[in-house]
PyMOL commands that place a pseudoatom at each C-alpha (Angstrom):
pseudoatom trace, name=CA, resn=UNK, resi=1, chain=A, elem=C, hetatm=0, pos=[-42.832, -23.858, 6.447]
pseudoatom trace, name=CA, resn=UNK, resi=2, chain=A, elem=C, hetatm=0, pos=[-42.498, -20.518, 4.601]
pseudoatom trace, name=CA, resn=UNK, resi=3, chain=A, elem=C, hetatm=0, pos=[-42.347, -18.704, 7.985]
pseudoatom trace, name=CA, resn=UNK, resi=4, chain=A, elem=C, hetatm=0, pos=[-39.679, -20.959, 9.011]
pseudoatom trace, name=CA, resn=UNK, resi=5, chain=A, elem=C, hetatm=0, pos=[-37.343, -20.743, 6.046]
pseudoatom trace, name=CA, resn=UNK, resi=6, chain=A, elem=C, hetatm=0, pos=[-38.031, -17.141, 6.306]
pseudoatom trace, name=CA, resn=UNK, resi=7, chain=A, elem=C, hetatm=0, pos=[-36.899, -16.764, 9.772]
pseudoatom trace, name=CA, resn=UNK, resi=8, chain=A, elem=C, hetatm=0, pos=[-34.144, -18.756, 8.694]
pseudoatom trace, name=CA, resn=UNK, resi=9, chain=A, elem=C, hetatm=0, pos=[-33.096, -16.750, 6.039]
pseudoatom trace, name=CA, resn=UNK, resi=10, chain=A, elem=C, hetatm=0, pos=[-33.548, -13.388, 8.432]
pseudoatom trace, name=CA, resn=UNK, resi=11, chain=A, elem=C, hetatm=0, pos=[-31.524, -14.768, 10.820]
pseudoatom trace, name=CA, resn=UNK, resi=12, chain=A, elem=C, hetatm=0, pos=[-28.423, -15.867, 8.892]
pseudoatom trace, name=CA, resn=UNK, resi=13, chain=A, elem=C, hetatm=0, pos=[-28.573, -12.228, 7.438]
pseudoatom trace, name=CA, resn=UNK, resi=14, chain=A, elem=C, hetatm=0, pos=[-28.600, -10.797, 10.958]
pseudoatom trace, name=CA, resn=UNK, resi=15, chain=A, elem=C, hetatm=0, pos=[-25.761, -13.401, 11.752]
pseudoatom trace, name=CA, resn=UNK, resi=16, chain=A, elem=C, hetatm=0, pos=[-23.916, -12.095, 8.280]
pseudoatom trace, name=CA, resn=UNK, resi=17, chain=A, elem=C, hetatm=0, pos=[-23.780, -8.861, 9.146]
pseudoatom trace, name=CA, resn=UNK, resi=18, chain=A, elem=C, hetatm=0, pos=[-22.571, -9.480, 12.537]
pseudoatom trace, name=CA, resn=UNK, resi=19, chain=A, elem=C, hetatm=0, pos=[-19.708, -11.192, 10.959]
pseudoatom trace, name=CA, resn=UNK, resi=20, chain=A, elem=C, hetatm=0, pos=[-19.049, -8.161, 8.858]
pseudoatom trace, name=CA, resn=UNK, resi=21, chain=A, elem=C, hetatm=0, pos=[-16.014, -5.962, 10.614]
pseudoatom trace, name=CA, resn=UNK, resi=22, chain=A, elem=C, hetatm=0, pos=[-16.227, -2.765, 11.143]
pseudoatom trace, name=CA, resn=UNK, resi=23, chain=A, elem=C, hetatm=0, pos=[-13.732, -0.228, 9.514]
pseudoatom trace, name=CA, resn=UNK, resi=24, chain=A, elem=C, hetatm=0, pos=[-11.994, 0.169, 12.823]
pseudoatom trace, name=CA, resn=UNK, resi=25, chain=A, elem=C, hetatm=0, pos=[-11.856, -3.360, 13.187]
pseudoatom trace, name=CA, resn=UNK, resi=26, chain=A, elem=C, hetatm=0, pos=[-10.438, -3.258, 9.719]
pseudoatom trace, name=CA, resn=UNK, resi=27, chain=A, elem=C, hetatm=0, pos=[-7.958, -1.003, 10.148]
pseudoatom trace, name=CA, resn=UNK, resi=28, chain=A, elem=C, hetatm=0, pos=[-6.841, -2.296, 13.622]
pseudoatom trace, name=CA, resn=UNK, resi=29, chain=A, elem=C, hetatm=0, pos=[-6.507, -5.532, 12.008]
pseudoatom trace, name=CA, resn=UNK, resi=30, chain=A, elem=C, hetatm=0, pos=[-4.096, -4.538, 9.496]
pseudoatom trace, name=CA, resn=UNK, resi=31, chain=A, elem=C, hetatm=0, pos=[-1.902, -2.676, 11.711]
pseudoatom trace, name=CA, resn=UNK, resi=32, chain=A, elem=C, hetatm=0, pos=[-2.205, -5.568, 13.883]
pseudoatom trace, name=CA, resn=UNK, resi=33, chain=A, elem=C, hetatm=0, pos=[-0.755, -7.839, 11.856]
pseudoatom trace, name=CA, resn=UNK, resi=34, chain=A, elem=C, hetatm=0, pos=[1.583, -5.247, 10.085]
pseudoatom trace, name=CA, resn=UNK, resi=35, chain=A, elem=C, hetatm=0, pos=[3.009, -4.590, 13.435]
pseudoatom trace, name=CA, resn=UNK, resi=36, chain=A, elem=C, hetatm=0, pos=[3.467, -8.458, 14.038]
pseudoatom trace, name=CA, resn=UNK, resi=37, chain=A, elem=C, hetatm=0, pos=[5.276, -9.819, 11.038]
pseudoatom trace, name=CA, resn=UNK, resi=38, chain=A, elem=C, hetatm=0, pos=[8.860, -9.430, 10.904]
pseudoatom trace, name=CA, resn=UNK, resi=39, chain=A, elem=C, hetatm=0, pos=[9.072, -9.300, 7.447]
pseudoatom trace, name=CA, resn=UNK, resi=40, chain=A, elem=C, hetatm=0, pos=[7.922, -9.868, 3.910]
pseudoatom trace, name=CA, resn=UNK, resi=41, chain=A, elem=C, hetatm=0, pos=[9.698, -11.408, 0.748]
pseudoatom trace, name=CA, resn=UNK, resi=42, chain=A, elem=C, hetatm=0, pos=[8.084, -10.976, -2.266]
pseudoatom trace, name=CA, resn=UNK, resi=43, chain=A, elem=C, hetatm=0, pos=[8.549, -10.992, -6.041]
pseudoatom trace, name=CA, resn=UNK, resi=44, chain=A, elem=C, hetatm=0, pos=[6.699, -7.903, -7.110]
pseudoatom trace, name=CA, resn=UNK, resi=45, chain=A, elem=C, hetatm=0, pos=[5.413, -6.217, -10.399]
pseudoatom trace, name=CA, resn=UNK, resi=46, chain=A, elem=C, hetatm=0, pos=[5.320, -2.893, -10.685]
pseudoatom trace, name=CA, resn=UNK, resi=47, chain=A, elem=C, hetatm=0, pos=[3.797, -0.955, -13.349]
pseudoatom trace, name=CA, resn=UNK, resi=48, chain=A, elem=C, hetatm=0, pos=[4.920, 3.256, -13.937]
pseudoatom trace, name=CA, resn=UNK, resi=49, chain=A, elem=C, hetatm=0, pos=[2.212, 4.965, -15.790]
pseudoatom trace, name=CA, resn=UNK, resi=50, chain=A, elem=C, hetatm=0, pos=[3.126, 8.224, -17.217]
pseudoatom trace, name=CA, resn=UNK, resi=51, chain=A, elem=C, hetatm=0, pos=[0.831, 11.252, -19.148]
pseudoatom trace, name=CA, resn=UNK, resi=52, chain=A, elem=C, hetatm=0, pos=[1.141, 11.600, -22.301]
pseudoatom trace, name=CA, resn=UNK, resi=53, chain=A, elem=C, hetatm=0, pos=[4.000, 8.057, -22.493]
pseudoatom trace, name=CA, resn=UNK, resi=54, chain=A, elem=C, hetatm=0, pos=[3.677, 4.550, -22.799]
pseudoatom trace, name=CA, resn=UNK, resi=55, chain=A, elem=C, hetatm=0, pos=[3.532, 2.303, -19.259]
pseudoatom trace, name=CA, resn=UNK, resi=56, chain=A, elem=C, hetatm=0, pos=[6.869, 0.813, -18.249]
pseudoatom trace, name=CA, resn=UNK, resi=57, chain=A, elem=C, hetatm=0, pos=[6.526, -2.547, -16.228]
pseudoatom trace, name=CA, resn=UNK, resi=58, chain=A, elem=C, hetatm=0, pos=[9.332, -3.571, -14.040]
pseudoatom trace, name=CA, resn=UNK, resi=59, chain=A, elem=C, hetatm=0, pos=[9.484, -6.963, -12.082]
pseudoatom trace, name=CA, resn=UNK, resi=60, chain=A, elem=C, hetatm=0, pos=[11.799, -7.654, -9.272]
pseudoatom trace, name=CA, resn=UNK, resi=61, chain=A, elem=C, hetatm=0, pos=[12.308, -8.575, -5.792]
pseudoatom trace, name=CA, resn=UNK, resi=62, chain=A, elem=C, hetatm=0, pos=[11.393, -7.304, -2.467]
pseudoatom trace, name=CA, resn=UNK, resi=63, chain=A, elem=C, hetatm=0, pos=[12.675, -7.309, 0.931]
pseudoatom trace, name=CA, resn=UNK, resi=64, chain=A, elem=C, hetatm=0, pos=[10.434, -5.365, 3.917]
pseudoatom trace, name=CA, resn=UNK, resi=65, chain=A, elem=C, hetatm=0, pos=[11.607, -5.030, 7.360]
pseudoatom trace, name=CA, resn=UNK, resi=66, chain=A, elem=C, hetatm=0, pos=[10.524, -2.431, 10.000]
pseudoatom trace, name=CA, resn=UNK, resi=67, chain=A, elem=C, hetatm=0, pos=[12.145, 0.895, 8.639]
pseudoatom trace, name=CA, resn=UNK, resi=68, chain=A, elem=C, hetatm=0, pos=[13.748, -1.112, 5.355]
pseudoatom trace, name=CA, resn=UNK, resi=69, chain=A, elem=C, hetatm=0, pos=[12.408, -1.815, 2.300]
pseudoatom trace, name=CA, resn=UNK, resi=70, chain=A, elem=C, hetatm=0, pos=[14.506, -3.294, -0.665]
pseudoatom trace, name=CA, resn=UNK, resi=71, chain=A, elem=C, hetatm=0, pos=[12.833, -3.789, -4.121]
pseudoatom trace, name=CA, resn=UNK, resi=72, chain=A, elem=C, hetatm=0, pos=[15.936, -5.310, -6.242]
pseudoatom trace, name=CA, resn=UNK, resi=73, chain=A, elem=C, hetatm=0, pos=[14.946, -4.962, -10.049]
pseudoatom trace, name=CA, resn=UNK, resi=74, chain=A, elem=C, hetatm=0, pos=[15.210, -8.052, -12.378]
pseudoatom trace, name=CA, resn=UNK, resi=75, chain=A, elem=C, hetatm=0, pos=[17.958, -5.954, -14.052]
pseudoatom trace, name=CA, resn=UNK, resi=76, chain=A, elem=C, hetatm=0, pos=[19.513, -4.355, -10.715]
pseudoatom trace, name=CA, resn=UNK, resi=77, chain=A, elem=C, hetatm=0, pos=[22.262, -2.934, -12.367]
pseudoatom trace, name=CA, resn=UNK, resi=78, chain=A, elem=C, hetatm=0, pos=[19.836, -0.131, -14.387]
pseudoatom trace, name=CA, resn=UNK, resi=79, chain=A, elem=C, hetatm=0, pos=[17.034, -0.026, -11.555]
pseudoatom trace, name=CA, resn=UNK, resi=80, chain=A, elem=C, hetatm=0, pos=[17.294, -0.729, -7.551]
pseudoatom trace, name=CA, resn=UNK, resi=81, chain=A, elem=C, hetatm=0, pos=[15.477, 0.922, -4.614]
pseudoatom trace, name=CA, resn=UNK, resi=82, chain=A, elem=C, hetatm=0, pos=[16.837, 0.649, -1.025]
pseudoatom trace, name=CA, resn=UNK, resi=83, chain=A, elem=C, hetatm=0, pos=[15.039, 3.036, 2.225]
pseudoatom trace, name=CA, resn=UNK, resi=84, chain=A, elem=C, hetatm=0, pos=[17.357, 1.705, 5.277]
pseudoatom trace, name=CA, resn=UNK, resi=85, chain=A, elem=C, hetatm=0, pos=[16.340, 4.231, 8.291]
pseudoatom trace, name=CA, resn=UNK, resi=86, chain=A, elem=C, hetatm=0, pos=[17.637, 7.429, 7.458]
pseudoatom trace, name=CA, resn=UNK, resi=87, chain=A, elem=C, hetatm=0, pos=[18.711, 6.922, 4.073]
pseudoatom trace, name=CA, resn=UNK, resi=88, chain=A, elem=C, hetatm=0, pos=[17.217, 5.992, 0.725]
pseudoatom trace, name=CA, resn=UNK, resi=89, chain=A, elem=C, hetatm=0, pos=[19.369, 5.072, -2.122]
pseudoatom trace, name=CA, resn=UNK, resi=90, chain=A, elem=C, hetatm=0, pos=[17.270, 5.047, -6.024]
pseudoatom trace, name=CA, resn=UNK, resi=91, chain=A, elem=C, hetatm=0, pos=[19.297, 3.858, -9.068]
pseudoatom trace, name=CA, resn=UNK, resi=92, chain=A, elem=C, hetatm=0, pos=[16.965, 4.436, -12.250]
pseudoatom trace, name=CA, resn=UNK, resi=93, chain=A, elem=C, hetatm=0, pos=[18.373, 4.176, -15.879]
pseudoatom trace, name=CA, resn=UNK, resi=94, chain=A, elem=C, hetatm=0, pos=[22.035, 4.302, -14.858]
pseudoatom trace, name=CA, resn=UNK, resi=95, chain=A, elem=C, hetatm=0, pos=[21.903, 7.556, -12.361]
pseudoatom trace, name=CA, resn=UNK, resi=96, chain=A, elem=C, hetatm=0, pos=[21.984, 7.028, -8.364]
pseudoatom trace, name=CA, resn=UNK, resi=97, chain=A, elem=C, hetatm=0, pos=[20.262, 9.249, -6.267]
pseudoatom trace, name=CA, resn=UNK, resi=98, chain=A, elem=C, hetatm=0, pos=[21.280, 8.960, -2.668]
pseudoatom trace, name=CA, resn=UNK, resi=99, chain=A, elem=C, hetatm=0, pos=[18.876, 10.863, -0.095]
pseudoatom trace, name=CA, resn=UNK, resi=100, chain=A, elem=C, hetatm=0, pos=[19.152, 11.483, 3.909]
pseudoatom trace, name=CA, resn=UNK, resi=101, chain=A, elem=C, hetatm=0, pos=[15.681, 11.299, 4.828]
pseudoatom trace, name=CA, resn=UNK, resi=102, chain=A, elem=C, hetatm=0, pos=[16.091, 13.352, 8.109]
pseudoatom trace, name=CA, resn=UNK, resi=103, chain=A, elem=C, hetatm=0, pos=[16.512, 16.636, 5.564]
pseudoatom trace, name=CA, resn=UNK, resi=104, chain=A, elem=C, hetatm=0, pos=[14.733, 15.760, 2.496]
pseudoatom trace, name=CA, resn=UNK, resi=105, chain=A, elem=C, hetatm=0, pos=[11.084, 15.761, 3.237]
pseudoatom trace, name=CA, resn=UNK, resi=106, chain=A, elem=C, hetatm=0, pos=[10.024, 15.227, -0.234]
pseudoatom trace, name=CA, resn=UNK, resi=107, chain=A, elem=C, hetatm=0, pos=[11.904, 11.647, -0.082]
pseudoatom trace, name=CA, resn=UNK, resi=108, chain=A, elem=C, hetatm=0, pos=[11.124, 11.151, 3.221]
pseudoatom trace, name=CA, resn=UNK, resi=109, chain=A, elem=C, hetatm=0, pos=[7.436, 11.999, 2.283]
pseudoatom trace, name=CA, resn=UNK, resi=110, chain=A, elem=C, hetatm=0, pos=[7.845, 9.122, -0.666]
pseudoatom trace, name=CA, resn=UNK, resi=111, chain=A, elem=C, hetatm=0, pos=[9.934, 6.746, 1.540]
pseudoatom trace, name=CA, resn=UNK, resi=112, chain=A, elem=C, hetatm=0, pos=[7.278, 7.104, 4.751]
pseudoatom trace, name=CA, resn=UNK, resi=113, chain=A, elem=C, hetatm=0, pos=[4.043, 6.345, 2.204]
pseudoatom trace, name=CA, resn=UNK, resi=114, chain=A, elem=C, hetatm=0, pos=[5.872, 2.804, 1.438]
pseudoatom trace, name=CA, resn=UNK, resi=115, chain=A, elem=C, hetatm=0, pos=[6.754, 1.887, 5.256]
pseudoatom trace, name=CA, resn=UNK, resi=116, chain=A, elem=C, hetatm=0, pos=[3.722, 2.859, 6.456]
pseudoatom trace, name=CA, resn=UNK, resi=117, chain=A, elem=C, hetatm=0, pos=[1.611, 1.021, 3.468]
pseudoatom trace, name=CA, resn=UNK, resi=118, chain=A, elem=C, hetatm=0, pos=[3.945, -2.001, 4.373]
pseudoatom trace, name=CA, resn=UNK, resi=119, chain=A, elem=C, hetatm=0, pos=[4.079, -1.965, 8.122]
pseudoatom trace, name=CA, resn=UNK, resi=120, chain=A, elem=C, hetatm=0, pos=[-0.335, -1.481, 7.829]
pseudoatom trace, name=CA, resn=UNK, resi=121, chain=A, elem=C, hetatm=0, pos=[-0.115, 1.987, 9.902]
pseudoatom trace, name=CA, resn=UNK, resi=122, chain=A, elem=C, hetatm=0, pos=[-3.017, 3.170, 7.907]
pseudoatom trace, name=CA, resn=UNK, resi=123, chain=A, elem=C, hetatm=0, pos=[-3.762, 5.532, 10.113]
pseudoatom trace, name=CA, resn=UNK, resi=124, chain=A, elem=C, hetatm=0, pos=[-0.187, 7.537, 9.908]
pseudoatom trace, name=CA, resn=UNK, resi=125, chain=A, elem=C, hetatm=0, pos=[-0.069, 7.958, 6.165]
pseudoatom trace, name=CA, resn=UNK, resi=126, chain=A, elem=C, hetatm=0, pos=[-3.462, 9.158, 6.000]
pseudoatom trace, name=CA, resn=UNK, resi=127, chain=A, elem=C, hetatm=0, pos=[-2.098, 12.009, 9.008]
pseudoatom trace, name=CA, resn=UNK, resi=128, chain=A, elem=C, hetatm=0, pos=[1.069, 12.408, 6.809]
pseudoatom trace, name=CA, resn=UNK, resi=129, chain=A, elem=C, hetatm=0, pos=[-0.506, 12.568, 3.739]
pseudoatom trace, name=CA, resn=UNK, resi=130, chain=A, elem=C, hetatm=0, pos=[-3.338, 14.724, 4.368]
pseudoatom trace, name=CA, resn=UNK, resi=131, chain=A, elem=C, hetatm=0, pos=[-5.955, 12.431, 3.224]
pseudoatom trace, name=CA, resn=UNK, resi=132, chain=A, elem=C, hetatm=0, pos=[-9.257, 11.070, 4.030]
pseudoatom trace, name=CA, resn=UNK, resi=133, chain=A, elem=C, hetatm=0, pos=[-9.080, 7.219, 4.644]
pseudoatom trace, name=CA, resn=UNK, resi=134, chain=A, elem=C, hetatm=0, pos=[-11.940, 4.726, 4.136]
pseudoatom trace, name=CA, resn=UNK, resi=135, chain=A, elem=C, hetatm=0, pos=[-11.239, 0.812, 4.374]
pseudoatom trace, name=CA, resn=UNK, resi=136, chain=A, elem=C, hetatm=0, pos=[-13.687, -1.654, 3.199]
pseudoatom trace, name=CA, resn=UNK, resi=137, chain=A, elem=C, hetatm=0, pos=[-14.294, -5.564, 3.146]
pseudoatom trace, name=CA, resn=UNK, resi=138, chain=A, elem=C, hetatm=0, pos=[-13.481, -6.707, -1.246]
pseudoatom trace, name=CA, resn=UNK, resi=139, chain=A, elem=C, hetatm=0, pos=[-13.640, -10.217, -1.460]
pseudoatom trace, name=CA, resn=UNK, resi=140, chain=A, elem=C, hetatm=0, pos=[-10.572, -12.137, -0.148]
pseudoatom trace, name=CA, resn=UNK, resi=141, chain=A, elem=C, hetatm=0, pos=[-8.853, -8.425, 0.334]
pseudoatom trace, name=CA, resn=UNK, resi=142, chain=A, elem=C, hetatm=0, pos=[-9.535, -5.300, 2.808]
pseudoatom trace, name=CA, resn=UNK, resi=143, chain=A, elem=C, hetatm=0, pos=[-9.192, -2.648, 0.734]
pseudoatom trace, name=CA, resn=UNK, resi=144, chain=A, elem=C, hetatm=0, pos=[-7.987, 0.924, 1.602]
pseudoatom trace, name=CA, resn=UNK, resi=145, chain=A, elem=C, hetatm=0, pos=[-8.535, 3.968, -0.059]
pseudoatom trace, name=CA, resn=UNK, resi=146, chain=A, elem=C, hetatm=0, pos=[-7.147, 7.604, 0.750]
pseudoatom trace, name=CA, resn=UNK, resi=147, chain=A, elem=C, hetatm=0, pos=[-7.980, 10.731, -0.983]
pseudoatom trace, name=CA, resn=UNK, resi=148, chain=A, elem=C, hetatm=0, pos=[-6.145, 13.932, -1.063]
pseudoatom trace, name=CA, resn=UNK, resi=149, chain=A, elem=C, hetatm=0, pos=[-8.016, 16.458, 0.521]
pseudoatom trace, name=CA, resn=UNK, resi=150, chain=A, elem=C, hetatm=0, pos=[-6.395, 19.410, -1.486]
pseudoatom trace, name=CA, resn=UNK, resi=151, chain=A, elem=C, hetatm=0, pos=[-4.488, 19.904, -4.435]
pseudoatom trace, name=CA, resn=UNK, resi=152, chain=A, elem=C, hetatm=0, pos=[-0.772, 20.216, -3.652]
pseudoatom trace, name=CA, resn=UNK, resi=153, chain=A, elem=C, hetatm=0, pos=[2.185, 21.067, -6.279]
pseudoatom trace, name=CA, resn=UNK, resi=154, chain=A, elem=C, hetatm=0, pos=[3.845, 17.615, -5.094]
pseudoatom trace, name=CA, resn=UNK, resi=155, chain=A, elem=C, hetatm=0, pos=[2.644, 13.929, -3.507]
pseudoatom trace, name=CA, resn=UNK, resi=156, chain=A, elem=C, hetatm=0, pos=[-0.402, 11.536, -3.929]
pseudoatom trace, name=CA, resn=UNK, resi=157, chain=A, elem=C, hetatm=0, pos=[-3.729, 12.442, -4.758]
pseudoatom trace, name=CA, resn=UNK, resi=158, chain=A, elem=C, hetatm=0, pos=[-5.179, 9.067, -4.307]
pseudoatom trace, name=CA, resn=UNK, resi=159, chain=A, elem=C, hetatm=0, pos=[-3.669, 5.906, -2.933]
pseudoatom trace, name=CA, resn=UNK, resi=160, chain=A, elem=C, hetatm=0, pos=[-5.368, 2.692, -2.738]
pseudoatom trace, name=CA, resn=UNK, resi=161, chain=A, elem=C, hetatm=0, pos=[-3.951, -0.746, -1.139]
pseudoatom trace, name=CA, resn=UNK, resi=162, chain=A, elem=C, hetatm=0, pos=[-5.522, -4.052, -0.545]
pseudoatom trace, name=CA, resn=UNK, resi=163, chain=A, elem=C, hetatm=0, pos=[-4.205, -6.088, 2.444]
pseudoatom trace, name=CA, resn=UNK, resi=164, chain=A, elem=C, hetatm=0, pos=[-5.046, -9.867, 2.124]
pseudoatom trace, name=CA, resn=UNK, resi=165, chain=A, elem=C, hetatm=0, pos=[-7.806, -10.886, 4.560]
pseudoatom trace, name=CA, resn=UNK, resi=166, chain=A, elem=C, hetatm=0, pos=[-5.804, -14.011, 6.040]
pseudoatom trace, name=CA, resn=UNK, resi=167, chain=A, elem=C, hetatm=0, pos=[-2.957, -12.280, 7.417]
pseudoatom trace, name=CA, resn=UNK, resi=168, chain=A, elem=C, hetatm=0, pos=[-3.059, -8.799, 6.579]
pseudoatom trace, name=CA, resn=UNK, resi=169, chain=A, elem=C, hetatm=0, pos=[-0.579, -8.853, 4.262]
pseudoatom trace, name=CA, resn=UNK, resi=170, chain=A, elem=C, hetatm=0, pos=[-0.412, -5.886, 1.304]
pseudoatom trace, name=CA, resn=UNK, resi=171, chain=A, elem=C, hetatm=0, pos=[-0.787, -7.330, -1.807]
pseudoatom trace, name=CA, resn=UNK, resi=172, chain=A, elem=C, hetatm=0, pos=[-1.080, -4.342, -4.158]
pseudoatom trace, name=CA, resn=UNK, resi=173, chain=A, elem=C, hetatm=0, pos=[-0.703, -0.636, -4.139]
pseudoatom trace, name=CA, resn=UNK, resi=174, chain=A, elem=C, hetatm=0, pos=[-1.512, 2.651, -6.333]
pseudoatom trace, name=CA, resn=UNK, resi=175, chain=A, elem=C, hetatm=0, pos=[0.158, 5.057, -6.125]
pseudoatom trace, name=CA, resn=UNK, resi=176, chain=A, elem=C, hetatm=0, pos=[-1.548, 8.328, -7.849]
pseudoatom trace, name=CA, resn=UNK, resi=177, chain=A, elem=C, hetatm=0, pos=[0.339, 11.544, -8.299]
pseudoatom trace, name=CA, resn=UNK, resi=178, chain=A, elem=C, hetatm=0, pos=[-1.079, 14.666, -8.494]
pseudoatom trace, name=CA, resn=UNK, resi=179, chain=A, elem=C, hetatm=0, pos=[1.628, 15.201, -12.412]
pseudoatom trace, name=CA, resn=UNK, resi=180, chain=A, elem=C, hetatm=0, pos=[-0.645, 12.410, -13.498]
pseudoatom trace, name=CA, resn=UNK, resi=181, chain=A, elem=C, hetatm=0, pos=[1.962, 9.861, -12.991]
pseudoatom trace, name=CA, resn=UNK, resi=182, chain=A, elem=C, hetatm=0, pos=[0.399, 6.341, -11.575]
pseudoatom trace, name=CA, resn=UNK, resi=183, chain=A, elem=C, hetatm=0, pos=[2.608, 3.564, -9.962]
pseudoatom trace, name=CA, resn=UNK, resi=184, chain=A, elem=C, hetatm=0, pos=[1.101, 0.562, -9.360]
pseudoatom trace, name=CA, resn=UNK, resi=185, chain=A, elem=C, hetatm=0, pos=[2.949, -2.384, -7.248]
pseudoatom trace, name=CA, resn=UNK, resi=186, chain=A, elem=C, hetatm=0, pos=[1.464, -6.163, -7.235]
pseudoatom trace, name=CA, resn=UNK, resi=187, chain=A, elem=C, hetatm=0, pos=[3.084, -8.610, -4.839]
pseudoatom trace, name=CA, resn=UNK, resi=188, chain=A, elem=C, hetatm=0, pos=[3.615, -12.400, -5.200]
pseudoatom trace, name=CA, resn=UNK, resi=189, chain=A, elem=C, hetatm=0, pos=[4.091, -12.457, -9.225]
for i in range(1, 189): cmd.bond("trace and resi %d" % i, "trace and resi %d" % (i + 1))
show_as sticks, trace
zoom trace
């Protein structure tokens, strides 16, 4: 009997860890199903953490489609954020800041990390980010990590987003800049 449950207990291990995907399976998954879903609607919390100042935490809406992404602020008047192909529009505190992506590479840097993060192509931001990517299995979430792999004056020195398990949907991002700032988004609340 002990043999038996011990065989048992070996094989539904081996069987486990055949279930287990791989991280290219991982990431091929989430662009997969990034690639596949036309769009996503969201309410969202985001939280802007600063050196030095107290967190601010915004809540709003979102709208993603492929090269658009609209995050409408519960007080859109003060705060709204619109990337629609070439152009991103940013109205913070009362000033607008209207950028043509095809010449400013610093917004288009900012504006690519979100599409990409959205759309699942893992694979691109880490290229256009210069970062080392690792994706692993965290309970109901795949979770993806990328690293900086040098110091830079400007941009992200570690991002991390989790992608839901069911569909591949992004569920929260962090956003870590190299000033010290820290943006952190959480879909669905």
């Amino acid at each position: 009997m002990k043999k038996f449950l011990l065989s048992c207990l070996g094989l539904l291990a081996f069987w486990s860890a055949a279930q287990a995907a791989s991280e290219e399976e991982m990431i091929a998954f989430i662009a997969e199903t990034g690639a596949a879903r036309s769009e996503v609607k969201s309410a969202f919390t985001e939280v802007r953490s600063f050196p030095r100042k107290a967190a601010v935490t915004l809540k709003g809406e979102l709208l993603y489609k492929q090269d658009y992404l609209h995050m409408a602020y519960e007080d859109a008047q003060k705060e709204n954020f619109l990337i629609d192909g070439n152009s991103m529009v940013n109205r913070r505190e009362g000033r607008e800041i209207k950028s043509d992506l095809s010449r400013n590479a610093l917004m288009r840097s900012l504006a690519n990390t979100l599409l990409y993060a959205f759309s699942g192509q893992l694979e691109t931001l880490s290229k256009e980010q210069k970062t080392s990517l690792t994706v692993s299995s965290d309970g109901d979430t795949y979770k993806a990590v990328l690293d900086a792999q040098q110091k830079l004056p400007r941009g992200y020195s570690h991002i991390e987003i989790r992608y839901r398990k069911s569909d591949g949907q992004i569920v929260s991002m962090t956003m870590d800049e190299f000033t010290g700032q820290s943006t952190y988004y959480q879909l669905g609340k």
